[in-house]
NUSE-170376 format. One record per atom (N, C-alpha, C, O, CB): residue in one letter; x, z, y; residue number from 1. Coordinates in steps of 0.001 Angstrom, whole numbers. Glycine has a CB too. Layout:
BEGIN
<drenfi type="A" px="X" pz="Z" py="Y" seq="NUM"/>
...
***
This chain:
BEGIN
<drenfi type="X" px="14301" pz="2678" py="-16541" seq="1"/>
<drenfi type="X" px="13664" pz="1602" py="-15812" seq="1"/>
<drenfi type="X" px="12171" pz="1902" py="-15709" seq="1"/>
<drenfi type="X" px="11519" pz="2091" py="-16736" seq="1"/>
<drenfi type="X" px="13918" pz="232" py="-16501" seq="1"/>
<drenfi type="X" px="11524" pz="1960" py="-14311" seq="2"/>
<drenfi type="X" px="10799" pz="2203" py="-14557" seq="2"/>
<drenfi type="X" px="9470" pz="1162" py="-14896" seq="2"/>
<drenfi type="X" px="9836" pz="49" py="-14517" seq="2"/>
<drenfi type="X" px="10909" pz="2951" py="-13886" seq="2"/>
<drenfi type="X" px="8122" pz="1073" py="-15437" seq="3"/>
<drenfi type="X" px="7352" pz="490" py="-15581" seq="3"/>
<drenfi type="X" px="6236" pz="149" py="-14346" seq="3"/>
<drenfi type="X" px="5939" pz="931" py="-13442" seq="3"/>
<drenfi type="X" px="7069" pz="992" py="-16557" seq="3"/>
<drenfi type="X" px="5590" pz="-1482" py="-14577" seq="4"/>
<drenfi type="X" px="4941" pz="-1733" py="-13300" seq="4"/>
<drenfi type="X" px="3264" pz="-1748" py="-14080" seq="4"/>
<drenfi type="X" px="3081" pz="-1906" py="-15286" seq="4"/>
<drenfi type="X" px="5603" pz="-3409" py="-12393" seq="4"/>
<drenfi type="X" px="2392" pz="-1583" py="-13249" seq="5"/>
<drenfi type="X" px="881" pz="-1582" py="-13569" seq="5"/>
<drenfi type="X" px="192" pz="-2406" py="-12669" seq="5"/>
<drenfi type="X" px="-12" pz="-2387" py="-11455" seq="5"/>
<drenfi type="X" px="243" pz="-214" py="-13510" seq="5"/>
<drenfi type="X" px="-155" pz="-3249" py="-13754" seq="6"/>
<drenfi type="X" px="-1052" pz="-4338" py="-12640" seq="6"/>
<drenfi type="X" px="-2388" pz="-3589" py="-11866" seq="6"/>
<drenfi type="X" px="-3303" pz="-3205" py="-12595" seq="6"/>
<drenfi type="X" px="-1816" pz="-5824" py="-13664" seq="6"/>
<drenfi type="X" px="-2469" pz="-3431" py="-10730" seq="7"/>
<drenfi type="X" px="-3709" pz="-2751" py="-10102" seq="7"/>
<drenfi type="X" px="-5056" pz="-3396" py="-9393" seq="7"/>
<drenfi type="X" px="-5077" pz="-3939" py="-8288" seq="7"/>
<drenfi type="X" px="-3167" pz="-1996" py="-9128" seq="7"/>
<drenfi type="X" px="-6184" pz="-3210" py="-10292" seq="8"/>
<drenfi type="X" px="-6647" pz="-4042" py="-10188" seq="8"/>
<drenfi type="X" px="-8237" pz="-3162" py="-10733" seq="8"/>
<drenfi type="X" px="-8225" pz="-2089" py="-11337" seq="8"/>
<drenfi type="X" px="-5838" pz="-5233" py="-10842" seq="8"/>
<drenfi type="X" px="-9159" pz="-3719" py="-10449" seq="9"/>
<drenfi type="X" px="-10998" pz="-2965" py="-11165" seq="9"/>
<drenfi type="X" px="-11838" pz="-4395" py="-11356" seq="9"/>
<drenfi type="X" px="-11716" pz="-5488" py="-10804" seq="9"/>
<drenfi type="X" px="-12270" pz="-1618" py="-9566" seq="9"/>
<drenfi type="X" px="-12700" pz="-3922" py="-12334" seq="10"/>
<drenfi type="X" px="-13160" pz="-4889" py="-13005" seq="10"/>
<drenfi type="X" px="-14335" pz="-5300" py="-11839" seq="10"/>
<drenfi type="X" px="-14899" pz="-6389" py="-11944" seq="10"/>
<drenfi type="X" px="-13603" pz="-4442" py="-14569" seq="10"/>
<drenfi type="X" px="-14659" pz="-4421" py="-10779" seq="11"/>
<drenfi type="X" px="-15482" pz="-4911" py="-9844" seq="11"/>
<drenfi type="X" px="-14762" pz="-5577" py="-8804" seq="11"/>
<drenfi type="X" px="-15582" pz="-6418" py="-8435" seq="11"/>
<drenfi type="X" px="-16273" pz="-3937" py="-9351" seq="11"/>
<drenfi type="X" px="-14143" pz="-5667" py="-8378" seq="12"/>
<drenfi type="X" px="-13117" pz="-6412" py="-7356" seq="12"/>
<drenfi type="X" px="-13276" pz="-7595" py="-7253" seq="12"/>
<drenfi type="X" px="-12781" pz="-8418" py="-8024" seq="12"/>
<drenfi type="X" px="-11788" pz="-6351" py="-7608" seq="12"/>
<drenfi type="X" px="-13996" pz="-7860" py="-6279" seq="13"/>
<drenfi type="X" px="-14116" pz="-9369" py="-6338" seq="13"/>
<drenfi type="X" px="-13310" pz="-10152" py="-6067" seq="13"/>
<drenfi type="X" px="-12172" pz="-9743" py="-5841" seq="13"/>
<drenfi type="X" px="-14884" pz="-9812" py="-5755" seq="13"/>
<drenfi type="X" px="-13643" pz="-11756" py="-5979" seq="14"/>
<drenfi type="X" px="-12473" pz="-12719" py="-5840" seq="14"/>
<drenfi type="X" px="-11406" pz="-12869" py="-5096" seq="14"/>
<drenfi type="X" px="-11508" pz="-11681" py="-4794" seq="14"/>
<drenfi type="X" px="-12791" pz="-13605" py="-5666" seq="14"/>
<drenfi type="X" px="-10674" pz="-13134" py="-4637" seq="15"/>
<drenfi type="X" px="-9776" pz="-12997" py="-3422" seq="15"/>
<drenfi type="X" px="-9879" pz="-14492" py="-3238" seq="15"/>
<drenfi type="X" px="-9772" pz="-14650" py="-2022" seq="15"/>
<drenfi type="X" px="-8136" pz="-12281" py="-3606" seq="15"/>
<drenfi type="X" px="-9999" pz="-15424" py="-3690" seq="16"/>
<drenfi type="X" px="-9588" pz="-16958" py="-3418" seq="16"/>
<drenfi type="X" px="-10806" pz="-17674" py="-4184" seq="16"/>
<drenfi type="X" px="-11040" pz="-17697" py="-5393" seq="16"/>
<drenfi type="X" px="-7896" pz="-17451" py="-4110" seq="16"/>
<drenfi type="X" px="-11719" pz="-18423" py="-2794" seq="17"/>
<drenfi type="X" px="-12514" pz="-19345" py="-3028" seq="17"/>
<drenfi type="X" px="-12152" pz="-20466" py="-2606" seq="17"/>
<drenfi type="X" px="-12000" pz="-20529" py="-1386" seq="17"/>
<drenfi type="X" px="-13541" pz="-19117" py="-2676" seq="17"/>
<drenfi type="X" px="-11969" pz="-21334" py="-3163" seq="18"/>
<drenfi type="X" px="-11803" pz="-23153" py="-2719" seq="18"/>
<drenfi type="X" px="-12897" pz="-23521" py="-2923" seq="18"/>
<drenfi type="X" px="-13669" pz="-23069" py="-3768" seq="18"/>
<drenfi type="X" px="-10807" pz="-24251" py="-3553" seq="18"/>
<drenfi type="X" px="-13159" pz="-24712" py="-1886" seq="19"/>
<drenfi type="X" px="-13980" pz="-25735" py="-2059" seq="19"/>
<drenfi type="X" px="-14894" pz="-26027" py="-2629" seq="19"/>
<drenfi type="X" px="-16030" pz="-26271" py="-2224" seq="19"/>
<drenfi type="X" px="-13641" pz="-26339" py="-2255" seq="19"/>
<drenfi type="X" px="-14234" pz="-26027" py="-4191" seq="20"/>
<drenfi type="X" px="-15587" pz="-26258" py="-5272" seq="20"/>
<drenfi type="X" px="-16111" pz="-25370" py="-5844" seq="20"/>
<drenfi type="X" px="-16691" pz="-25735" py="-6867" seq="20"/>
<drenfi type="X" px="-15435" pz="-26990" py="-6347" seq="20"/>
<drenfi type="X" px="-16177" pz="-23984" py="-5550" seq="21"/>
<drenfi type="X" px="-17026" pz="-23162" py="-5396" seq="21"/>
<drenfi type="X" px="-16414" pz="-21902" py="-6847" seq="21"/>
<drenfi type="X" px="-16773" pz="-20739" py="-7033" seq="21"/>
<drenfi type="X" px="-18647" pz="-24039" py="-5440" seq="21"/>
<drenfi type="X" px="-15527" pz="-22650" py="-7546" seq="22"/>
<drenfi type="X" px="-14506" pz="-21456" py="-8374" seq="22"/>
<drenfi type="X" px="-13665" pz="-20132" py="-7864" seq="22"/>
<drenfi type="X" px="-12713" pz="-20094" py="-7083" seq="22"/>
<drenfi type="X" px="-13388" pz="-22203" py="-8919" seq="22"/>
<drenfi type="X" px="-14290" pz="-19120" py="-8521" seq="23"/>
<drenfi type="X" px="-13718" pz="-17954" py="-8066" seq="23"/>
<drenfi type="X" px="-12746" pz="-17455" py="-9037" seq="23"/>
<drenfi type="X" px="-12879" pz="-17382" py="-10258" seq="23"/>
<drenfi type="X" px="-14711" pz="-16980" py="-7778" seq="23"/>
<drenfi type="X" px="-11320" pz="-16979" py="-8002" seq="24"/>
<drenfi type="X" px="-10552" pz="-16505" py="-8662" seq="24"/>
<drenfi type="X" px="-9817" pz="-15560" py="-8198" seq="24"/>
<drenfi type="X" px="-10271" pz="-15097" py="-7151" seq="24"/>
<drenfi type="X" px="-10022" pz="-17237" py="-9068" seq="24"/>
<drenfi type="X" px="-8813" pz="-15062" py="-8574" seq="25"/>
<drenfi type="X" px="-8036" pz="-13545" py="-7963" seq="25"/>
<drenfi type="X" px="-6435" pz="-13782" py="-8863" seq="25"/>
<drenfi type="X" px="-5959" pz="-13317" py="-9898" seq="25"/>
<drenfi type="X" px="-9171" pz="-11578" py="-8654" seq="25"/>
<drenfi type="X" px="-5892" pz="-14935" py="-7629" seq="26"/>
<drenfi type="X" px="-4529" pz="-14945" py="-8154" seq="26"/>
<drenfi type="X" px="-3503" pz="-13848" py="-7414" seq="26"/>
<drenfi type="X" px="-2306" pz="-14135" py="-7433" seq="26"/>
<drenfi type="X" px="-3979" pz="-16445" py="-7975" seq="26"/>
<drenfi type="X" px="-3855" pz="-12796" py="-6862" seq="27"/>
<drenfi type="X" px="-3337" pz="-12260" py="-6101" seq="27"/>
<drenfi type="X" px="-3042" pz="-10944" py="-6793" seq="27"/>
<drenfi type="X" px="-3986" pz="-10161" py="-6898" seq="27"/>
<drenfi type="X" px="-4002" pz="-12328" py="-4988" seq="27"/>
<drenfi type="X" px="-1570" pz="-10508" py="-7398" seq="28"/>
<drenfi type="X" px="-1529" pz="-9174" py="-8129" seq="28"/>
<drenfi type="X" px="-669" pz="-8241" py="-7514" seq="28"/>
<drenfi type="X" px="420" pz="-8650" py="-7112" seq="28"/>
<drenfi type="X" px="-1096" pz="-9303" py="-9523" seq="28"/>
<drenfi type="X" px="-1089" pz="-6618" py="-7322" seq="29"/>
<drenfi type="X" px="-575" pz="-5882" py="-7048" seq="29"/>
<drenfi type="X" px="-257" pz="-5498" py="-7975" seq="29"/>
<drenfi type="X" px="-1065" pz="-5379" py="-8896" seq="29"/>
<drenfi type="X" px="-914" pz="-5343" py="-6412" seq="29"/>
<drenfi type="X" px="1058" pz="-5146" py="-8110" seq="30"/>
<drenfi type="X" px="1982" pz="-4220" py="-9022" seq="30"/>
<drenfi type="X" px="2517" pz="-2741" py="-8278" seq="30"/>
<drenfi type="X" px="3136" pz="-2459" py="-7252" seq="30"/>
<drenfi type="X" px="3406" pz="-5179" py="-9433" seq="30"/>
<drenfi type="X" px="1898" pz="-1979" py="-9421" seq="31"/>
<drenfi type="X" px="2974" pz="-375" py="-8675" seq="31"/>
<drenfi type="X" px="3319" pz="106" py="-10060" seq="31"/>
<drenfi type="X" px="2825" pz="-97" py="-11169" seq="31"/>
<drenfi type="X" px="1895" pz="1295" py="-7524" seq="31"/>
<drenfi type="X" px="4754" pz="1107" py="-9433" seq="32"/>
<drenfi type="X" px="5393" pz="1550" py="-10582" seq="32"/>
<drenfi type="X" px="4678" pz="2670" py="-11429" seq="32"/>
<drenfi type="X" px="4280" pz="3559" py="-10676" seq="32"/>
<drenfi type="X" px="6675" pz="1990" py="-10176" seq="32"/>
<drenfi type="X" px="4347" pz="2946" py="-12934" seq="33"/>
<drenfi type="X" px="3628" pz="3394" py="-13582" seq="33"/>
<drenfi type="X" px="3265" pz="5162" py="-12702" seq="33"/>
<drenfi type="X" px="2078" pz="5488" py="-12727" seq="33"/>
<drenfi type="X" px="4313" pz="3198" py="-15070" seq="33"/>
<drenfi type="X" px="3733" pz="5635" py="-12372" seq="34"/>
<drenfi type="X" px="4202" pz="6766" py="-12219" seq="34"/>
<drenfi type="X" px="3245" pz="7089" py="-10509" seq="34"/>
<drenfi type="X" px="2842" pz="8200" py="-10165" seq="34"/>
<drenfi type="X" px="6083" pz="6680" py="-12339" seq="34"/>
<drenfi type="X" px="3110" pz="6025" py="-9837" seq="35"/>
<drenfi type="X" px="2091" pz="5655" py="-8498" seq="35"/>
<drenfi type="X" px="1116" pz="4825" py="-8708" seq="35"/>
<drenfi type="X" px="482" pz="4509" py="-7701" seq="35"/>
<drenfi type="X" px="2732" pz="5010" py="-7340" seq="35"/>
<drenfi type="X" px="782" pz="4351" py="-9740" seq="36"/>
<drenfi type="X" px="-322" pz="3252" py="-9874" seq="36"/>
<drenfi type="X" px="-1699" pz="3743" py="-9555" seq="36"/>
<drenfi type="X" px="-2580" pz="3160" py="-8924" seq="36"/>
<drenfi type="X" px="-371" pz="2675" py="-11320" seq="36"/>
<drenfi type="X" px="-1716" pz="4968" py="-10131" seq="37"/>
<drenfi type="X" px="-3336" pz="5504" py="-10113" seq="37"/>
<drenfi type="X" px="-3446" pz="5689" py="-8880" seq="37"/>
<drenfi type="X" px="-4630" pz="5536" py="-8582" seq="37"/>
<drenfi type="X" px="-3814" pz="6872" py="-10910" seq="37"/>
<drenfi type="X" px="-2668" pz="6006" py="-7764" seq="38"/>
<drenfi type="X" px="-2982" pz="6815" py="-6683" seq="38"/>
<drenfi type="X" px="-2502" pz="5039" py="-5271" seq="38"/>
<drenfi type="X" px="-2251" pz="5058" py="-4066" seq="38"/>
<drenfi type="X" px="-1636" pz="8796" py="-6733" seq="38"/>
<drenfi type="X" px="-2574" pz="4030" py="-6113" seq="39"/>
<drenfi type="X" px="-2444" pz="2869" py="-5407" seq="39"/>
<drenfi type="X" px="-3908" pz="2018" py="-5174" seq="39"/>
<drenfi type="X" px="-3961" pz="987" py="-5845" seq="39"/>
<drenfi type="X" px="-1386" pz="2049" py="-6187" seq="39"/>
<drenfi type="X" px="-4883" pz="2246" py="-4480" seq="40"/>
<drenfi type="X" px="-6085" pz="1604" py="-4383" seq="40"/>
<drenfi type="X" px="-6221" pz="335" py="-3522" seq="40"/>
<drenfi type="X" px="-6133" pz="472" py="-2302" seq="40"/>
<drenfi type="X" px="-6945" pz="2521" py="-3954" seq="40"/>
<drenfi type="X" px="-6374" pz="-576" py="-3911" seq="41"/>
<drenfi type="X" px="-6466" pz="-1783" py="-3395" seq="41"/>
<drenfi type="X" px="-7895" pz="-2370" py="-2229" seq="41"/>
<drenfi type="X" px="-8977" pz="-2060" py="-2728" seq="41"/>
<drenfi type="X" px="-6388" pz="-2520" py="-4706" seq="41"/>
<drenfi type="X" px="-7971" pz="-2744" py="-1539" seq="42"/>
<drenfi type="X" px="-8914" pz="-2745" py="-660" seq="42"/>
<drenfi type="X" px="-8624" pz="-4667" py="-435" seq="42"/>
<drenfi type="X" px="-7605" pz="-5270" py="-98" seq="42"/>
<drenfi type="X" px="-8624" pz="-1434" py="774" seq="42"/>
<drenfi type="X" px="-10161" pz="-5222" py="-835" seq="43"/>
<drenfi type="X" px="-10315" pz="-6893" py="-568" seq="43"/>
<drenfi type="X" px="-10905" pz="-6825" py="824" seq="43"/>
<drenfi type="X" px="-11918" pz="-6233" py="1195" seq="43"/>
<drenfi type="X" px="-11450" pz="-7846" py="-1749" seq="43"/>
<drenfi type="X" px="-10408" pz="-7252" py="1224" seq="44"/>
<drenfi type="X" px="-10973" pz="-8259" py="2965" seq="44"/>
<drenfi type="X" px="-11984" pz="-9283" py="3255" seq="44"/>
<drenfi type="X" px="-11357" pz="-10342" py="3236" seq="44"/>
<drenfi type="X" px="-9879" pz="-9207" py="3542" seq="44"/>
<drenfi type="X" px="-12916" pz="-9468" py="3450" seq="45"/>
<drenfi type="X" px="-13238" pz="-10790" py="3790" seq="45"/>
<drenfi type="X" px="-12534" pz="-11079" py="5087" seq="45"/>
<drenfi type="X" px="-11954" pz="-10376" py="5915" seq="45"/>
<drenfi type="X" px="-14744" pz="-11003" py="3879" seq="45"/>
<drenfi type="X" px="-12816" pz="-12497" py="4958" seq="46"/>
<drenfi type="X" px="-12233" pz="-13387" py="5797" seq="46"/>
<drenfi type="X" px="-12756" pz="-14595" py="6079" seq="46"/>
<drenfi type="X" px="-12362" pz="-15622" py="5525" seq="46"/>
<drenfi type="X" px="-11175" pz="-13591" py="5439" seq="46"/>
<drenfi type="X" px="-13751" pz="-14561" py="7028" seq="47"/>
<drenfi type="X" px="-14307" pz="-16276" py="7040" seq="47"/>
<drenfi type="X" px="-13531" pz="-17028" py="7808" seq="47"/>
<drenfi type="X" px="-13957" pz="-18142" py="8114" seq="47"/>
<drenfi type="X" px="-15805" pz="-16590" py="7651" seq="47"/>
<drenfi type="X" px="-12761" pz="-16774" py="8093" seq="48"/>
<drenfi type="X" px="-11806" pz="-18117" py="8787" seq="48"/>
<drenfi type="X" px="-11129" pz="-18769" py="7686" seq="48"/>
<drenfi type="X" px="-10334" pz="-19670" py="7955" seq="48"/>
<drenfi type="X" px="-10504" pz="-17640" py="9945" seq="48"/>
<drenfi type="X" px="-11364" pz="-18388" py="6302" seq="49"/>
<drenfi type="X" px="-9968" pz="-18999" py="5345" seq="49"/>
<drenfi type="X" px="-10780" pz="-18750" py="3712" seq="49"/>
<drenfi type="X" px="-11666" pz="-17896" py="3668" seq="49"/>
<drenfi type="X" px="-8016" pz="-17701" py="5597" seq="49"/>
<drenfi type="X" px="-10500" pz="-19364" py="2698" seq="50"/>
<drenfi type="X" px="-10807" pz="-19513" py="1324" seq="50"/>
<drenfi type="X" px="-10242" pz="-18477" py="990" seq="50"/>
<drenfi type="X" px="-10940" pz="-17949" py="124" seq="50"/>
<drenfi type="X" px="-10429" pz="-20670" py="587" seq="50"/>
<drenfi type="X" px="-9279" pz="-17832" py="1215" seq="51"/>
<drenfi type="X" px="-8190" pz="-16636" py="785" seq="51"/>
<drenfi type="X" px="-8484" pz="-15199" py="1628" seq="51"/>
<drenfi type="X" px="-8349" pz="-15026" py="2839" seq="51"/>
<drenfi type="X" px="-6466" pz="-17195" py="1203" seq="51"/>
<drenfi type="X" px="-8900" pz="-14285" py="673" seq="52"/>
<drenfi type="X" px="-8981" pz="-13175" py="1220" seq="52"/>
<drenfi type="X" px="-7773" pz="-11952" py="1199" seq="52"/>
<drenfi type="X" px="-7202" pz="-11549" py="186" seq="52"/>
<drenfi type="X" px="-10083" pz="-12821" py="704" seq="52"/>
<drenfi type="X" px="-7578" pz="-11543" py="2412" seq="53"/>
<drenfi type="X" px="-6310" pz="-10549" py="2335" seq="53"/>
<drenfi type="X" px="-6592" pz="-9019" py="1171" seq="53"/>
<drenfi type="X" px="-7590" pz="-8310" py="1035" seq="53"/>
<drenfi type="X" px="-6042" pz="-9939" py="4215" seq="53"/>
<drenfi type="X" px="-5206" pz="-8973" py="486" seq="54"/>
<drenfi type="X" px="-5729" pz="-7781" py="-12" seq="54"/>
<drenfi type="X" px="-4894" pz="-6792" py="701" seq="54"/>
<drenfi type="X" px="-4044" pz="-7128" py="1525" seq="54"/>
<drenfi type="X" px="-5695" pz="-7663" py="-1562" seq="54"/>
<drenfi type="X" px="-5144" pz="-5584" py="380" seq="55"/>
<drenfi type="X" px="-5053" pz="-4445" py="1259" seq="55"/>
<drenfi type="X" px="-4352" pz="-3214" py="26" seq="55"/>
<drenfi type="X" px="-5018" pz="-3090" py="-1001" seq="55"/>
<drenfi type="X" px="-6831" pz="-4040" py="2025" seq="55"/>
<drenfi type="X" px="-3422" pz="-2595" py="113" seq="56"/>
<drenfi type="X" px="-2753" pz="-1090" py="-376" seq="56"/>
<drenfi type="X" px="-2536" pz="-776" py="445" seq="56"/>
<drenfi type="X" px="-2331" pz="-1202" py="1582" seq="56"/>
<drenfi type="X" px="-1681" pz="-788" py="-1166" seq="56"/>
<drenfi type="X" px="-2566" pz="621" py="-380" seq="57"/>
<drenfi type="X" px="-2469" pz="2018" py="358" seq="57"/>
<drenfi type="X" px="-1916" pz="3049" py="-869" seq="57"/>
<drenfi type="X" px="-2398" pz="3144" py="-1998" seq="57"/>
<drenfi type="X" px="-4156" pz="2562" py="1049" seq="57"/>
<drenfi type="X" px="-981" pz="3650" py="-420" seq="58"/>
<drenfi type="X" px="-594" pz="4879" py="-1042" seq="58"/>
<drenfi type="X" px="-677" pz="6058" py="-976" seq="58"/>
<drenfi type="X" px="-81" pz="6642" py="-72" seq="58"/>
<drenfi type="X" px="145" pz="4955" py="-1106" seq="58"/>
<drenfi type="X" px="-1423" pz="6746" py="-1892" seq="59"/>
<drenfi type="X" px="-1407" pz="8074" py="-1526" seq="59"/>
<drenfi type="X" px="-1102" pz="8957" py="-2335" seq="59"/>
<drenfi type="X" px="-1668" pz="9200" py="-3401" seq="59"/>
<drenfi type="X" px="-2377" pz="8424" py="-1109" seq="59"/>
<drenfi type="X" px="245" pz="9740" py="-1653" seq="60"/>
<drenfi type="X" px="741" pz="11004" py="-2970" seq="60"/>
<drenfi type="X" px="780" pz="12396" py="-2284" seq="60"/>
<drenfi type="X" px="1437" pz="12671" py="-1281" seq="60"/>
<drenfi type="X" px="2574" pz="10743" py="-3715" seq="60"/>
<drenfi type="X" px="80" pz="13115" py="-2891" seq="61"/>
<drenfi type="X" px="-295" pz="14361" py="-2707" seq="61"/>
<drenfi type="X" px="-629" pz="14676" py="-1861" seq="61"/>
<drenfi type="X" px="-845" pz="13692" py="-1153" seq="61"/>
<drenfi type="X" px="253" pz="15049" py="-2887" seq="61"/>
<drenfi type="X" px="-1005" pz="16126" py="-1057" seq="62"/>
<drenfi type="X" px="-1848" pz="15877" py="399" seq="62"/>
<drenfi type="X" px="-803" pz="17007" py="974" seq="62"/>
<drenfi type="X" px="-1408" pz="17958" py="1467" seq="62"/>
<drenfi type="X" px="-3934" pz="16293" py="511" seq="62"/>
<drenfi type="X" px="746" pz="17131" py="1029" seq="63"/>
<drenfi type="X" px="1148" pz="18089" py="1940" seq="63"/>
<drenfi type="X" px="1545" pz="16926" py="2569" seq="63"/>
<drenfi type="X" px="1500" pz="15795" py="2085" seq="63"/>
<drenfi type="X" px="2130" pz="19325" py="1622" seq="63"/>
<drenfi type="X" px="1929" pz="17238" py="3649" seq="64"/>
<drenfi type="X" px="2674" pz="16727" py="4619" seq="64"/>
<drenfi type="X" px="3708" pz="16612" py="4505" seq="64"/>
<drenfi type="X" px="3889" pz="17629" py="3836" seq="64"/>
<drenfi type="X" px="2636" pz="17132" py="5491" seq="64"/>
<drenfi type="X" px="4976" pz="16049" py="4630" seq="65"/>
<drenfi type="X" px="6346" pz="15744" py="3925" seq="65"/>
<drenfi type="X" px="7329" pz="15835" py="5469" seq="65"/>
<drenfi type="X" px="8551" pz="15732" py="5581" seq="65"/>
<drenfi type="X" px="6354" pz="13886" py="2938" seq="65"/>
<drenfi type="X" px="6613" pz="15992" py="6209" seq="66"/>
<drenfi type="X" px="7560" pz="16057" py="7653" seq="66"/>
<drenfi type="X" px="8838" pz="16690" py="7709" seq="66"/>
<drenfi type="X" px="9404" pz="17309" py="6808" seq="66"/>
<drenfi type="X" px="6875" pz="16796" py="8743" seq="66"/>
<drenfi type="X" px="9194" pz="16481" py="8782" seq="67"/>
<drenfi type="X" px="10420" pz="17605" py="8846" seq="67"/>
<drenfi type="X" px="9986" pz="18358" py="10059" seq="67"/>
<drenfi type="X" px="9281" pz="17903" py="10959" seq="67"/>
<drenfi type="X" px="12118" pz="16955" py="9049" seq="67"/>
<drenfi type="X" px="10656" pz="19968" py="9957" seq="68"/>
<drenfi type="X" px="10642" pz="20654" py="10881" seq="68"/>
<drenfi type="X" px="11446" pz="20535" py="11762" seq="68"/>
<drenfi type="X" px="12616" pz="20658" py="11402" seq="68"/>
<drenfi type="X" px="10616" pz="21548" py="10608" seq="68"/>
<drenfi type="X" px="11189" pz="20253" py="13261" seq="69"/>
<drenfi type="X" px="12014" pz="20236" py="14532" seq="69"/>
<drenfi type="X" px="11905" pz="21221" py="14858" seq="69"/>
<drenfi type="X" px="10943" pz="21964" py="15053" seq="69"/>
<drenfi type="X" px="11808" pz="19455" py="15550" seq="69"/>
<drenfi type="X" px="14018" pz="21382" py="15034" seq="70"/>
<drenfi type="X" px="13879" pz="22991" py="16092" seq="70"/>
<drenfi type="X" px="13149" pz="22980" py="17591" seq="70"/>
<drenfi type="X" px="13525" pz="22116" py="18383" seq="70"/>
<drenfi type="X" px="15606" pz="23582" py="16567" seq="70"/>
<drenfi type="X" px="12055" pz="23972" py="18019" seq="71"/>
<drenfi type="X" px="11989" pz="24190" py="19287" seq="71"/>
<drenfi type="X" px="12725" pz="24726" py="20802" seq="71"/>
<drenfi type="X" px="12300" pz="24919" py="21941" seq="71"/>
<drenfi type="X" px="11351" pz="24626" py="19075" seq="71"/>
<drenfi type="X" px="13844" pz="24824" py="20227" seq="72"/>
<drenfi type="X" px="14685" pz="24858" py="21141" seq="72"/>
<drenfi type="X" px="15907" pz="24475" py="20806" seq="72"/>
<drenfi type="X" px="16262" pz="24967" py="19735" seq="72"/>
<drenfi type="X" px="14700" pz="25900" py="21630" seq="72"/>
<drenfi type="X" px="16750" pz="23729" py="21354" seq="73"/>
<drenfi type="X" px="18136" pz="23026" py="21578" seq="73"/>
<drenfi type="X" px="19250" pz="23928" py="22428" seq="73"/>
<drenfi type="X" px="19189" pz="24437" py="23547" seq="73"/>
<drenfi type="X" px="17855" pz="21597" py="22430" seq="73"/>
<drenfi type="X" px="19987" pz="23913" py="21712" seq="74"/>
<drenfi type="X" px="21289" pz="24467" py="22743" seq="74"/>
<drenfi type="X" px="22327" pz="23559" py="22432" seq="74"/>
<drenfi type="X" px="22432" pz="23095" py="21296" seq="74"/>
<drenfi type="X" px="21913" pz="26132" py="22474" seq="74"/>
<drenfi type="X" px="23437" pz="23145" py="23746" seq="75"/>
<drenfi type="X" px="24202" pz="22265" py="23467" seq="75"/>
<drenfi type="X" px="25622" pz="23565" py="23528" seq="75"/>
<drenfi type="X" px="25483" pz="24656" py="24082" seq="75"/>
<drenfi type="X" px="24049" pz="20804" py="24582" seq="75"/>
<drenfi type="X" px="26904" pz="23113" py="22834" seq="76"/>
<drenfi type="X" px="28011" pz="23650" py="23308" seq="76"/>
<drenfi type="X" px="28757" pz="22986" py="23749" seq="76"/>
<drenfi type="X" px="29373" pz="22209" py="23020" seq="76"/>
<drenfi type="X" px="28558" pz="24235" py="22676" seq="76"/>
<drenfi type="X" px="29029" pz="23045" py="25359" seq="77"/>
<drenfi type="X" px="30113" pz="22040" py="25365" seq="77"/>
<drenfi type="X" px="31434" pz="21766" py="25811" seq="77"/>
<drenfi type="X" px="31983" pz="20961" py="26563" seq="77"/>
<drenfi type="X" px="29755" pz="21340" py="25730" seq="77"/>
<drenfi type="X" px="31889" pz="23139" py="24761" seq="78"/>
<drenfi type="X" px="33133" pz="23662" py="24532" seq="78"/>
<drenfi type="X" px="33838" pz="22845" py="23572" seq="78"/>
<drenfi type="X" px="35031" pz="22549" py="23502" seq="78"/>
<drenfi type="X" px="33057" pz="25004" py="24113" seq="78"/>
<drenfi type="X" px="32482" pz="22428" py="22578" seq="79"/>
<drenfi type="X" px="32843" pz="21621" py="21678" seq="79"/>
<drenfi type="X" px="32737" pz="20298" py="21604" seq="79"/>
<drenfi type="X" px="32428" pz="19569" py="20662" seq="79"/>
<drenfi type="X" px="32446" pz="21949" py="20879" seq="79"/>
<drenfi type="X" px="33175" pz="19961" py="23258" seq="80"/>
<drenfi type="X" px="32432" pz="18561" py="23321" seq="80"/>
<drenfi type="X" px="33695" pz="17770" py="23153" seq="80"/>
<drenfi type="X" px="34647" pz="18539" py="23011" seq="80"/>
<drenfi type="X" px="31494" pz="18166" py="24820" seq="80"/>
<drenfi type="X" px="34067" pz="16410" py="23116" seq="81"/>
<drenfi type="X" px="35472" pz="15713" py="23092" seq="81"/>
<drenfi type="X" px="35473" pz="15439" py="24757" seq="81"/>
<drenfi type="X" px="36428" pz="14875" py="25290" seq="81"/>
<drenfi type="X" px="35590" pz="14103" py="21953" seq="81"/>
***
């Protein structure tokens, strides 16, 4: 099973201001131990709203994971039904 890591920096500011002017950050990202470090969280402002969006992103390793497409196609359709 794997383990979750709350992700989070001690500079990160609030995500949720109400009214009376208390700041807080009820908003938690969890990633599994094993992706946490490489999970960076990004706060939003937002003046339309007391609640600021938070933002992930993942990033694991820097190859490219694509798949290779053949450049050329041939059909047979001898073998067609």
């Amino acid at each position: 099973m794997a383990l979750l890591n709350v992700v989070c920096g001690n500079e990160d500011p609030a995500t949720y201001l109400p009214y009376n002017g208390t700041r807080t950050t009820p908003d938690l990202l969890l990633a599994s131990s094993d992706i946490s470090e490489h999970t960076p969280r990004k706060i939003i402002d937002d003046p339309g709203s007391g609640h600021k969006p938070v933002i992930a992103s993942i990033t694991i390793g820097s190859k490219s994971m694509s798949r290779k497409v053949p450049t050329k196609l041939s059909w047979n359709f001898k073998k067609a039904d």
